[in-house]
C-alpha positions in Angstrom: -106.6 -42.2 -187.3 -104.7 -43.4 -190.2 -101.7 -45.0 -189.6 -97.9 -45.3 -190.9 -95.9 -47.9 -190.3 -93.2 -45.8 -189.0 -94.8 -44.1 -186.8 -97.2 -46.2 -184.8 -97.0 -45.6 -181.0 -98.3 -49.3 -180.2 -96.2 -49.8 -176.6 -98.7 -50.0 -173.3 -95.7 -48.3 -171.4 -95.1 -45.4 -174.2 -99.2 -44.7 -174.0 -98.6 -44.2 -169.8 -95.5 -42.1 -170.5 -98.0 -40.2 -173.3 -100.9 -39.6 -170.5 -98.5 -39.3 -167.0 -97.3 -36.0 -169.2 -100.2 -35.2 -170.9 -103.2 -35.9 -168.4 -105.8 -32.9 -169.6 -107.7 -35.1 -172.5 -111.0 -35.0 -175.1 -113.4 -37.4 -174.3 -115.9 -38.1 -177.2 -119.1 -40.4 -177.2 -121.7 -41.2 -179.6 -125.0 -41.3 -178.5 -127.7 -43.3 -178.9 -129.8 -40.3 -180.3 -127.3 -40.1 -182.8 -125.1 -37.2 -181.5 -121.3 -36.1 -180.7 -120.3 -35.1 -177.3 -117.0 -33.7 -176.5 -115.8 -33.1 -172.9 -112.4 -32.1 -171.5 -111.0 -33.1 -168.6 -108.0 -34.4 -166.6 -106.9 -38.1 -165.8 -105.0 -40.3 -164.1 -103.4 -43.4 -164.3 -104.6 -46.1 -161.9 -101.6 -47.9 -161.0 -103.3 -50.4 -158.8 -104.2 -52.5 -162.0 -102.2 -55.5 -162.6 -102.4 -55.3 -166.4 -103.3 -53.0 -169.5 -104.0 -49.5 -169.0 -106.8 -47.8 -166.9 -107.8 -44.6 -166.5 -109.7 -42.6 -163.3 -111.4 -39.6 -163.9 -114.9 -37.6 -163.2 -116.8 -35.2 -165.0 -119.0 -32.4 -163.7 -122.8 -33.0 -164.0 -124.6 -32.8 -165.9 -121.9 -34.2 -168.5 -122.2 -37.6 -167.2 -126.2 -37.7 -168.7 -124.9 -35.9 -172.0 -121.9 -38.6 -172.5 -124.6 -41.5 -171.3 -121.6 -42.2 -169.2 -121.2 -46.1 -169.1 -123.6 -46.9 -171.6 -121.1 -47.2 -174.3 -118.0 -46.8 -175.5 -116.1 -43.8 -174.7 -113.6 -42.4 -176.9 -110.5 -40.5 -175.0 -108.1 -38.6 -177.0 -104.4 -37.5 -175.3 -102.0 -35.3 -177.4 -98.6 -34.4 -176.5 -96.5 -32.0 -177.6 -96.7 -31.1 -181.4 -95.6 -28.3 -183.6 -95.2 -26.5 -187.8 -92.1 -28.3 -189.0 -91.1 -25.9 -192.2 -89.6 -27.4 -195.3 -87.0 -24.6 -195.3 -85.4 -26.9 -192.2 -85.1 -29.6 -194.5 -82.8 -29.8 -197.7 -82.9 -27.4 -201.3 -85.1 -29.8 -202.8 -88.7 -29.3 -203.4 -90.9 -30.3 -200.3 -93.9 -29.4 -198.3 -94.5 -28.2 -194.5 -95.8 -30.8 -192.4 -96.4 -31.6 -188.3 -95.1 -33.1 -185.5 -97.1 -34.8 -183.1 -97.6 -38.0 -180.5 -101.0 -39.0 -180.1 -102.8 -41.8 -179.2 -107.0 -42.6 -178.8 -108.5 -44.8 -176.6 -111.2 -46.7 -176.3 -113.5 -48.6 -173.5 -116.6 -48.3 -172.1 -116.7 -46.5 -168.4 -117.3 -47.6 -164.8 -119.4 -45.5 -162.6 -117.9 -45.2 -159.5 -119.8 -44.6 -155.9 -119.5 -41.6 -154.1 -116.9 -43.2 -152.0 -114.9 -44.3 -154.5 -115.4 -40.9 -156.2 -114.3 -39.1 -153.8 -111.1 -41.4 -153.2 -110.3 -40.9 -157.0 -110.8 -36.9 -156.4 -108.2 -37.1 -154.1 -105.5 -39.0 -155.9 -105.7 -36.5 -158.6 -105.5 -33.4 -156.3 -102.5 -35.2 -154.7 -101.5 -36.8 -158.5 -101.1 -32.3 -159.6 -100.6 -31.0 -155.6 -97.2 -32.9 -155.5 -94.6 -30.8 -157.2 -95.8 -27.7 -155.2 -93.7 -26.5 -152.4 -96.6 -26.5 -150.2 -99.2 -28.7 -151.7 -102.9 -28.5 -150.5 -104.4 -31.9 -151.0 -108.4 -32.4 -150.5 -108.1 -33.9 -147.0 -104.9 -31.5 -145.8 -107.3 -30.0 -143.2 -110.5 -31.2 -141.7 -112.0 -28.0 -143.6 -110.9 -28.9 -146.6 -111.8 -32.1 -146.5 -115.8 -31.4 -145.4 -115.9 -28.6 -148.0 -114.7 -31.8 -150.4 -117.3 -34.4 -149.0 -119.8 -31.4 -149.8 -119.2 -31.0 -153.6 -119.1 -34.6 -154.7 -122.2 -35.2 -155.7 -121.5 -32.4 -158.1 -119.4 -34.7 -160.1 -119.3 -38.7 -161.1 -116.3 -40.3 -161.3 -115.7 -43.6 -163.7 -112.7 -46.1 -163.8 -112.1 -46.8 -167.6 -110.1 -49.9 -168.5 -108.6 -49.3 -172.2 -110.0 -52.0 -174.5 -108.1 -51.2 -177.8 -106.0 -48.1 -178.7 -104.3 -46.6 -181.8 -100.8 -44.7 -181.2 -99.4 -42.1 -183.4 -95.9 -40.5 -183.3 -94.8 -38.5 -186.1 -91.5 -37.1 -185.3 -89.9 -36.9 -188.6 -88.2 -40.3 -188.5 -88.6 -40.5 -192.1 -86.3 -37.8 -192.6 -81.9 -38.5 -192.8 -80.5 -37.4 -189.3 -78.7 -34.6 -190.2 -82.1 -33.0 -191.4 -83.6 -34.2 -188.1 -80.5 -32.9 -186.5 -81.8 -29.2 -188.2 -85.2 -29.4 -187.1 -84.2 -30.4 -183.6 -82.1 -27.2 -183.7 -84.7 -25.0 -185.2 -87.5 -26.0 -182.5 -84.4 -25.6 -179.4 -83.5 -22.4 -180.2 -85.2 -21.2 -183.5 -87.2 -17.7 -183.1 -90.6 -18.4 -185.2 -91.8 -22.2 -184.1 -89.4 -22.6 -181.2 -90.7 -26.1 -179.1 -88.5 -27.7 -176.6 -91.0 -30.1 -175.6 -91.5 -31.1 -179.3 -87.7 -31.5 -179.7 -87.8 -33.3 -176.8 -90.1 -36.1 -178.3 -87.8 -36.1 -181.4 -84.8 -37.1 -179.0 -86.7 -39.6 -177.1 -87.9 -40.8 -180.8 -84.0 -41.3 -181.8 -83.1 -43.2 -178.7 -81.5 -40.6 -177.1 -82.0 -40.0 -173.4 -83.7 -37.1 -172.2 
């Protein structure tokens, strides 16, 4: 990903923020035959670890064998919000469309987790998405639901991924004067054709403001 200067996302703590909100991720290997895998899947932060950033996740089988899952490096791609900025929001001098977006790719090479400790990361991330509903049903809720859970493990393999190196983009127009910012902050809250109040959210939060 190329980067500018004035844009680089390069803080460990504005990454977390990027993947607490954004957890549903592309995970991309290279193969040894040669080959591209995507996958998609959700993640989580492990907060247990003392430093640096590390991820939890599984994938469904057979992915695991078509990733080579541990045997290299893993490439994990989370994008947050993002959205058309048009030039007519800008100024009456000539310019070009262009997009807004936070991004940020990360790199390390996965650890294959036991059943056990699958199954213990399986029920963070129920819990992790189960918390904001007004009756969450987590994994072990009910013995039920917890020996239908045991049952379908070995369907998936989970993997603990400690980030090695990471790049960080986040283009919110800072190289734009404020009161053109100001416009395309308006146009995104309450515009009618590219409307984004999560995008104009990250331009806030990129200005300092609180949100």
């Amino acid at each position: 990903m190329r980067q500018t200067p004035s844009f680089i996302l390069a803080s460990d703590d504005a990454v977390k923020r990027l993947i607490r909100e954004n957890p549903w991720v592309t995970m991309i290997s290279h193969t040894d035959a040669g080959e591209l895998v995507a996958s998609h899947y959700p993640v989580i932060l492990d907060d247990s670890a003392e430093d640096g950033i590390v991820l939890l996740s599984h994938v469904g089988r057979p992915d695991e064998q078509l990733h080579e899952l541990g045997r290299h490096e893993l490439l994990v791609i989370v994008q947050g919000p993002h959205g058309y900025i048009s030039p007519g929001w800008y100024d009456a001098k000539p310019a070009v469309p262009t997009w807004n977006f936070v991004v940020a790719h990360l790199h390390g090479t996965p650890e294959l987790l036991s059943d056990d400790e699958n199954l213990r990361v399986l029920d963070r991330l129920v819990d992790h998405f189960e918390e904001r509903m007004p009756e969450p049903r987590r994994m072990n809720g009910t013995e039920a639901n917890a020996e239908y859970a045991a049952r379908i493990v070995s369907g998936t393999v989970g993997f603990r991924m400690r980030v090695e190196r990471y790049t960080g983009k986040n283009k919110m127009s800072q190289n734009r004067p404020a009161e053109t910012v100001e416009r395309i902050i308006h146009e995104l809250e309450h515009g009618e054709h590219y409307a984004s109040p999560e995008l104009a959210r990250e331009m806030r939060r990129a200005r300092g403001e609180a949100v």
